[in-house]
C-alpha positions in Angstrom: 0.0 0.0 0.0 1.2 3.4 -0.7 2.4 5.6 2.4 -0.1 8.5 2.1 2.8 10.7 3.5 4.5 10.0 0.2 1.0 10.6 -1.6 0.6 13.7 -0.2 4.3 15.2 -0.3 4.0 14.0 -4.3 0.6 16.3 -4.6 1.7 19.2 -2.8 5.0 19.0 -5.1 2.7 18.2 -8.3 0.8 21.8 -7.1 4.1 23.8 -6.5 5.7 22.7 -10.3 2.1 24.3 -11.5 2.4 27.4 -8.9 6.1 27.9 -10.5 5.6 27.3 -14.3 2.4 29.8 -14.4 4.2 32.7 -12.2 7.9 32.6 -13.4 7.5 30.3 -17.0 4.0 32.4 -17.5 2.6 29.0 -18.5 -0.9 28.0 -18.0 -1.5 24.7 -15.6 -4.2 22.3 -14.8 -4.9 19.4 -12.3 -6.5 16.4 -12.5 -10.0 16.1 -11.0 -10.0 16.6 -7.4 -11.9 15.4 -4.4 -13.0 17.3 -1.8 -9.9 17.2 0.2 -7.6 17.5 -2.1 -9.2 20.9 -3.7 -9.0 22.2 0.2 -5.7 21.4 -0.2 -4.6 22.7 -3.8 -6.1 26.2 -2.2 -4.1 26.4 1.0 -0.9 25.5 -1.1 -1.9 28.6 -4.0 -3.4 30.8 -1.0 -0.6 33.1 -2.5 -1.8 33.8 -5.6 -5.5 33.2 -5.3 -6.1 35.6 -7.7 -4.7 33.5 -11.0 -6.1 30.2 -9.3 -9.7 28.9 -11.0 -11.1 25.6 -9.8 -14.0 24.0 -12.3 -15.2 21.2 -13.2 -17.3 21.6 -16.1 -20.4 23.3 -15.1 -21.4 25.0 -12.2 -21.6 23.7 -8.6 -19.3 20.7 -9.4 -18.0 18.3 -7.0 -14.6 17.1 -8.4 -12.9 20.1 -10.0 -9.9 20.8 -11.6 -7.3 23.6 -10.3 -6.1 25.8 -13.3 -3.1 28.2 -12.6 -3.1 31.1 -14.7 0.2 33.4 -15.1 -0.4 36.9 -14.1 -1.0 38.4 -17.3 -3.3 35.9 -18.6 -6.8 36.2 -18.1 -8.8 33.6 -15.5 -11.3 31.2 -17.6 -13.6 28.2 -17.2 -13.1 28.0 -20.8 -9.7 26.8 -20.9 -10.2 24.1 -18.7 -9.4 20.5 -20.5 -13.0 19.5 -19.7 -14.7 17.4 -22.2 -18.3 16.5 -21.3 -19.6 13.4 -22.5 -24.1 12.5 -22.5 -24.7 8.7 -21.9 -28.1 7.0 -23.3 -29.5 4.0 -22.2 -32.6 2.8 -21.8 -35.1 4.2 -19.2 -35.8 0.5 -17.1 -31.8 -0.1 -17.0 -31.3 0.6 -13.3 -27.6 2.7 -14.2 -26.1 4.1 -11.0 -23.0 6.2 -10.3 -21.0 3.1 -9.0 -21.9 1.2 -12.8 -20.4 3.8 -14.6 -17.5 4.7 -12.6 -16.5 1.1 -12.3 -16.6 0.0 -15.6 -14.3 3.5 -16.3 -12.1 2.5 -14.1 -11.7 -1.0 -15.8 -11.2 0.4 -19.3 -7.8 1.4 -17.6 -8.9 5.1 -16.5 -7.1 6.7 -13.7 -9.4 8.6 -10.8 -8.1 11.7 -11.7 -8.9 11.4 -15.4 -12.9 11.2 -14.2 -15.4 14.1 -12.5 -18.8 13.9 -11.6 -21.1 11.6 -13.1 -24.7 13.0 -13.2 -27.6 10.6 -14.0 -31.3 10.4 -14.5 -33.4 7.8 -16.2 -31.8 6.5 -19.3 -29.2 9.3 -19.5 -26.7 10.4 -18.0 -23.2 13.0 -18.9 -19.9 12.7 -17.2 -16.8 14.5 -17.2 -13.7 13.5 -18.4 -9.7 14.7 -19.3 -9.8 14.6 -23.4 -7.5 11.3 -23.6 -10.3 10.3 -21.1 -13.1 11.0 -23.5 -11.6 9.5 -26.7 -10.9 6.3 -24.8 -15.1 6.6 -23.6 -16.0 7.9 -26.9 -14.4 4.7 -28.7 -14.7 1.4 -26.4 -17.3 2.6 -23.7 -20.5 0.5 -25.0 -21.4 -0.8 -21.7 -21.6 -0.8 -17.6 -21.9 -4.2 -16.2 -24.8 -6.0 -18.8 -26.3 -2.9 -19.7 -26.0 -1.3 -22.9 -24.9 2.3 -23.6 -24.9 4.9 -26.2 -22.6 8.0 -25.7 -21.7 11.3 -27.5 -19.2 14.5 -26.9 -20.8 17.3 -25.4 -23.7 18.3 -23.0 -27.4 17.1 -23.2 -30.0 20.1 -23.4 -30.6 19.8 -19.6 -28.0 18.6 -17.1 -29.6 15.5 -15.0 -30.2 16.8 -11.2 -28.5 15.2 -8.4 -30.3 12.5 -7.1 -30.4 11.8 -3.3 -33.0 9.1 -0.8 -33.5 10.9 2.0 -33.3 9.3 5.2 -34.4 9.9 8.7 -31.9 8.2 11.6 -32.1 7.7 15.2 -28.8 8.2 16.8 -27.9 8.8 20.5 -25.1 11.5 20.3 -23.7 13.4 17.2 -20.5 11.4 17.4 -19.3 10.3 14.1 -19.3 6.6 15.2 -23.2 6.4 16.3 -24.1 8.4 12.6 -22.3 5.6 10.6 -24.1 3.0 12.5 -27.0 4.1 12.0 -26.3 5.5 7.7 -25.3 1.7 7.3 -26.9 -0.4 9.6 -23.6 -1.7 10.9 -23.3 -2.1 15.2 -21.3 0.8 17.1 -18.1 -2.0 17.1 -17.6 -1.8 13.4 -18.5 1.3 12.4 -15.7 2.4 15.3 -12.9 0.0 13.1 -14.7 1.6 10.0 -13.3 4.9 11.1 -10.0 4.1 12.8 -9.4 2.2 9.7 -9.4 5.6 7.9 -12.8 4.9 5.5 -14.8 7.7 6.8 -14.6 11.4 5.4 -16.5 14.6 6.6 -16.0 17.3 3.8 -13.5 15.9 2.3 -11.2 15.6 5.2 -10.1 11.8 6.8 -11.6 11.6 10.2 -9.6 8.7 12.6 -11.6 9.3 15.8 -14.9 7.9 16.7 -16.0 10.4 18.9 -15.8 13.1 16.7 -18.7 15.5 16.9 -20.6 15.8 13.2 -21.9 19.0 12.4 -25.5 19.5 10.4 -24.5 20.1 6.6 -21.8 18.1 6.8 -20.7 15.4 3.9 -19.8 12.2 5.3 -18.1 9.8 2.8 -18.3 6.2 4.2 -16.1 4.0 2.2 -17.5 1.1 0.9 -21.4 2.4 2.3 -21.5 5.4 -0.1 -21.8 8.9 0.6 -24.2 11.0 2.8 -25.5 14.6 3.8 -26.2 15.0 7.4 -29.2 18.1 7.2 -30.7 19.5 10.4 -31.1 17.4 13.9 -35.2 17.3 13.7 -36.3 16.3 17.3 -35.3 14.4 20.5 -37.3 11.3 21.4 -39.0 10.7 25.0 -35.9 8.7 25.2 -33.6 11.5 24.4 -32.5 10.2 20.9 -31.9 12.5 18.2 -33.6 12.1 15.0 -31.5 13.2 12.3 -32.4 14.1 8.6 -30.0 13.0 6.2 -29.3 12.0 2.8 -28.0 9.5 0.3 -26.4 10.3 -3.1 -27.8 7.9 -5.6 
C-alpha cells in the first residue's frame, strides 16, 4: 500500500511545479480532477496567488474540479479548462447508477483523476472527463456491467439533477461513530474500526476518531457504504434520541 505521506508530499510538489511554471515560465496549468480534500488542499498550497487560481469542473456547482493556474498576465477562464463533457443514453428500465459507470471507467484502464462527476437520471446520464479520457469513452465505452450504452461529446440540453433518498436516523449523540451506524446499519463496534481504519470522510477531510462530533451540513463519505449529507437534527425522542435528517447520493 502506498504511504499516504508520500502521496501527499507527491501532490503538494505536483501543485508547486504548477504554482512555479504559471508565475515565473507564465505558463498556463491544470490538475486532474480533485476530491474534496484534495481541492481544500490545492487552495491552501496557492493561497498566495489566489487571484490566477480557477477551480471548475465543467459546469457549475461541481464536485470534483480541476485547479487551473493562470500566469499573471493571462486572463482567468472556465473556458480553458481540459473538460470534455460526454451525454450517456441507455434505456429508461436499466437501473444505471454512479458506481456502474465509474467502475466499468475505471476498468477500461482510467485513472481517478482522469474522471469528474457523473450525473444521471433515467436512461441518461453526462460525465466528465480529461480529453484522452473522452476519446478512450467515446471509442470502447459501449457498456456498464450487462447494460447497454450509447454515448456522444458534449452536453445534453438539460444537465440531470442530483439525485439523493432521503433518510431519517435515530442516533444517541452526534458522534461520528453512532451516525455511521446508523447510515449503514452496521453495530457501534464496526463502524468504530470503519473509522479508525481511515474509511470515513467529513467534507473531504479523513476523520480517525470515533467520537468526533458531526456537524448539520456536513458530507460524510463512508467508504465502501456510499456517501451521505447529514441536514438539520429534527427532534429528540421521549428517550432522548436524536432524530437526524439526512441523505444518500444515488
Amino acid at each position: 500500500m502506498r504511504n499516504p505521506d508520500i502521496k501527499g508530499r507527491t501532490f503538494a510538489a505536483h501543485i508547486e511545479d504548477l504554482l512555479y511554471a504559471a508565475t515565473k515560465r507564465y505558463r498556463t496549468g491544470f490538475t486532474g480532477f480533485l476530491n474534496l480534500r484534495e481541492k481544500t488542499e490545492a487552495s491552501r498550497l496557492a493561497a498566495s496567488v489566489k487571484k490566477q487560481v480557477l477551480f471548475f469542473g465543467g459546469y457549475p456547482d461541481a464536485e470534483r474540479v480541476m485547479m487551473g493556474v493562470f500566469p499573471p498576465n493571462e486572463t482567468v477562464s472556465s473556458e480553458a479548462f481540459p473538460i470534455v463533457p460526454v451525454t450517456i443514453h441507455f434505456r429508461p428500465q436499466d437501473p444505471i447508477g454512479h458506481r456502474d459507470l465509474l467502475g466499468a471507467l475505471l476498468g477500461m484502464g482510467l485513472s481517478r483523476e482522469t474522471i469528474g462527476d457523473i450525473l444521471l437520471e433515467q436512461g441518461n446520464g453526462v460525465c466528465f472527463l480529461t480529453p484522452p479520457a473522452a476519446n478512450l469513452a467515446l471509442e470502447t465505452f459501449y457498456k456498464a456491467g450487462r447494460w447497454g450504452l450509447q454515448l456522444e461529446r458534449g452536453l445534453p440540453e438539460k444537465l440531470p439533477e442530483r439525485r439523493f433518498e432521503e433518510l431519517q436516523i435515530h442516533v444517541s449523540s452526534l458522534r461520528l461513530d453512532c451516525i455511521t451506524a446508523a447510515l449503514t446499519r452496521l453495530s457501534r463496534e464496526k463502524a468504530q474500526r470503519l473509522i479508525e481504519s481511515g474509511k470515513a470522510a467529513i467534507n473531504g477531510t479523513e476523520i480517525l476518531e470515533p467520537a468526533f462530533q458531526t456537524a448539520p451540513g456536513a458530507v460524510l463519505s463512508l467508504r465502501g457504504y456510499g456517501k451521505y449529507i447529514f441536514d438539520q437534527t429534527l427532534r429528540t425522542t421521549k428517550k432522548d434520541r436524536l432524530v437526524l435528517q439526512c441523505r444518500r447520493y444515488l
